[in-house]
C-alpha positions in Angstrom: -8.3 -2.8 8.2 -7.0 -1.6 4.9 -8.7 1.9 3.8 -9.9 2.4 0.3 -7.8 4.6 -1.6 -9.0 6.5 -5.0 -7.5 9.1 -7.1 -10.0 11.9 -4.7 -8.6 10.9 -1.1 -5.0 9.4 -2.5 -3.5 12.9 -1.4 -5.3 13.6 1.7 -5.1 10.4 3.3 -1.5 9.5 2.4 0.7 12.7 1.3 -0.5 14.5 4.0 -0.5 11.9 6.7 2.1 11.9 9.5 2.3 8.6 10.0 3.9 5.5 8.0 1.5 4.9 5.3 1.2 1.4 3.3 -0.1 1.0 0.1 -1.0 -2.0 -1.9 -1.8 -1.3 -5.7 -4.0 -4.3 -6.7 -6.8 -5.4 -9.3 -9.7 -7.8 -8.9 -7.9 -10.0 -11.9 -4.7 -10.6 -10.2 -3.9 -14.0 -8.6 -0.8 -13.0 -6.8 -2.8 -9.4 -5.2 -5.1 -11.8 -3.6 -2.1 -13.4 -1.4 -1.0 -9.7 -0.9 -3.9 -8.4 0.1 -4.9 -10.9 2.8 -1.0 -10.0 4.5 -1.8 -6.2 3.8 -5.3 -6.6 5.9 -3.6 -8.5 8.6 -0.8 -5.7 8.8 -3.3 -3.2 8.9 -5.2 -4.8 12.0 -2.3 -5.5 13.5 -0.7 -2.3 13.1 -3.7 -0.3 14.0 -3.0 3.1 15.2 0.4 3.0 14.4 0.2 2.7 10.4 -2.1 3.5 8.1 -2.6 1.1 5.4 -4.7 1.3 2.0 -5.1 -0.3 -1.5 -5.5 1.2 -4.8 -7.9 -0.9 -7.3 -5.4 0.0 -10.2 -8.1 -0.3 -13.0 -10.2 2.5 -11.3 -7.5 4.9 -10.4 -5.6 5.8 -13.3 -4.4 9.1 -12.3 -2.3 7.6 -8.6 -1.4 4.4 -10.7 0.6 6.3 -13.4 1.7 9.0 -10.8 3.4 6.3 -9.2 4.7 4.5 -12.1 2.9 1.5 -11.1 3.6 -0.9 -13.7 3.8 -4.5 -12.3 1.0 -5.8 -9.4 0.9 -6.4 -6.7 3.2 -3.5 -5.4 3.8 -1.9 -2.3 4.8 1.4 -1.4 5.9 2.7 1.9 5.3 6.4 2.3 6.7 8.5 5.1 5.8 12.4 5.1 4.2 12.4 2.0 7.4 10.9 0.6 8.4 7.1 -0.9 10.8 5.3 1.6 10.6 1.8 0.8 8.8 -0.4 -2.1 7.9 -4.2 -2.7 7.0 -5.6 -6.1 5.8 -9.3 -6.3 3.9 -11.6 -3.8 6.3 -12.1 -0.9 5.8 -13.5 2.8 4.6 -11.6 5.2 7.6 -11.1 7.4 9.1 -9.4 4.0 6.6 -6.6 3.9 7.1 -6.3 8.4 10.7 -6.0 8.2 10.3 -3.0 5.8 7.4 -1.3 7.7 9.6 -1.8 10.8 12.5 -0.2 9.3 10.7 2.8 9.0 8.4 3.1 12.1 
């Protein structure tokens, strides 16, 4: 299950977490995000306990999406220790975005 991330629990949840953290910038409008998003919510289930995974509704969160420099959607970032360690932009398979999270669990 994918955890909803806003601009008030962005730092809390995934800067100060200590485990692997996914996150899946998105918008309601984009036709690729929807593809995305379904693999994100099955990582998240399957990953369960292990990783913590959350999406950012781009048009509500201003403040994380220009943090982050989020310019294209979908995009994925990998954080580890409050830190960026890996990123996907673009709809890819699902194996794509499990070889990265593996790399870094």
């Amino acid at each position: 299950m994918a955890i909803e991330l806003t601009d008030a629990n962005f730092e809390e949840i995934v800067l100060k977490s200590d485990k692997l953290v996914i996150v899946d910038f998105w918008a309601v409008w984009c036709g690729p995000c929807r593809m995305i998003g379904q693999i994100i919510q099955e990582i998240g289930q399957e990953y369960e306990g292990k990783v913590i995974v959350g999406k950012v509704d781009v048009d509500n969160n201003p403040e994380i999406t220009t943090k982050f420099g989020i310019r294209n959607i979908p995009t994925v970032l990998f954080f580890k220790n409050g830190e960026i360690v890996d990123k996907q932009v673009g709809s890819v398979p699902k194996q794509v975005i499990i070889d990265k999270l593996e790399a870094h669990l």
